[in-house]
MARMI-670703 format. One record per residue (C-alpha): x, y, z. Coordinates in steps of 0.1 Angstrom, whole numbers, plus 5000, padded with zeros to 4 digits. Each point is the difference from the previous one (the first is absolute). Layout:
// residues N
XYZ/...
This chain:
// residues 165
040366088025/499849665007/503949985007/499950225024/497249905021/502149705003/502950175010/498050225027/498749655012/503149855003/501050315019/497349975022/500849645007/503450085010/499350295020/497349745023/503549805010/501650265011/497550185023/498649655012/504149945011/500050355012/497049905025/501649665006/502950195018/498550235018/497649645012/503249845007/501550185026/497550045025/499149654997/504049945011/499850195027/497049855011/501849674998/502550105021/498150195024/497649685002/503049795006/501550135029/496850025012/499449645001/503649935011/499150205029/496849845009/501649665007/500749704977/496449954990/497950074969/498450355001/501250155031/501449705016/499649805031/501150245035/498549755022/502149915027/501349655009/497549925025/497050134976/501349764975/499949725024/496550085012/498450064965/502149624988/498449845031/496050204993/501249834965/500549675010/497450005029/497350124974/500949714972/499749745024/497150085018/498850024961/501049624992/498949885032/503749905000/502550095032/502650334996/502649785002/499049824968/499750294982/503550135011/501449674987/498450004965/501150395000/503849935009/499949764973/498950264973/496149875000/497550194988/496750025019/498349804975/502849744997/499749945041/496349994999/500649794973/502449725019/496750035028/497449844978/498950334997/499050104960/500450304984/496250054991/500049975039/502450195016/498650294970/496549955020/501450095036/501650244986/497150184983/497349885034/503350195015/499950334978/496249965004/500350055034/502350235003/498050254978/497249935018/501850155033/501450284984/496450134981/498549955036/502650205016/499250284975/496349955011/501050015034/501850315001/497850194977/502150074973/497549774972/496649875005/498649645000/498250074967/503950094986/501549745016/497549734988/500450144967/504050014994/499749625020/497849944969/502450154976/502749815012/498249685001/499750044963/503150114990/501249675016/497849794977/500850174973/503949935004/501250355012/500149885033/500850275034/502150274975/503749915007/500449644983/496949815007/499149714977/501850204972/499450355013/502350274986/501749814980/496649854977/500850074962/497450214985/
């Protein structure tokens, strides 16, 4: 009796294979074809990463200059310095950096920046009705502490997203 509850088990076992491999193949294929179908969907989007870049010449030029425009009046530094350290590879950091200007600096306009710039955006919410102050005073709050904390604006703040567990 014994013997053959092994051999039913053993049966069992090797049965599991086969209908987990059976699943796998049906699995398989429509995940291939959404490759493909994903593919030339990004090919036809443009040369960027998820969906591409279709801006045109001129929209690249104006968003470089914003770019550049915005990161000097950030350093207190002129756009043409800033185009220099970028054409040389620089990070933002780095040219701060050959200004006198610290990290632990440049990472406290930035945030006074952010600051800011949430502040505008809440009160435009206010302004047009779509929150109140009480919910705009209260995700400022939020925010504020998510910042101290190390999770910083969402995206990649002090650690952000990409904080271990």
């Amino acid at each position: 009796m014994k013997e053959n509850n092994q051999k039913s088990s053993k049966l069992a076992l090797n049965s599991e294979p086969n209908r987990t491999n059976k699943y796998l193949k049906y699995a398989i294929l429509p995940a291939f074809a959404f490759a493909l179908i994903g593919a030339g969907t990004a090919s036809a989007n443009g040369w960027g990463m998820f969906g591409g870049n279709n801006a045109s010449p001129e929209e690249v030029a104006q968003s470089a200059q914003d770019r550049f425009q915005h990161e000097a009046e950030l350093l207190g530094l002129s756009v043409d310095k800033v185009k220099a350290g970028w054409a040389q590879g620089e990070t933002l950091f780095q040219i701060a950096e050959e200004n006198g200007i610290t990290p632990e600096q440049l990472q406290e306009k930035m945030q006074a920046e952010r600051q800011q710039r949430m502040q505008e955006h809440l009160q435009a919410l206010v302004d047009s009705g779509v929150i109140t102050q009480q919910q705009a005073d209260q995700r400022q709050e939020f925010m504020r502490q998510q910042q101290q904390n190390g999770r910083g604006f969402g995206h990649y703040g002090k650690r952000g997203m990409m904080k271990p567990f």
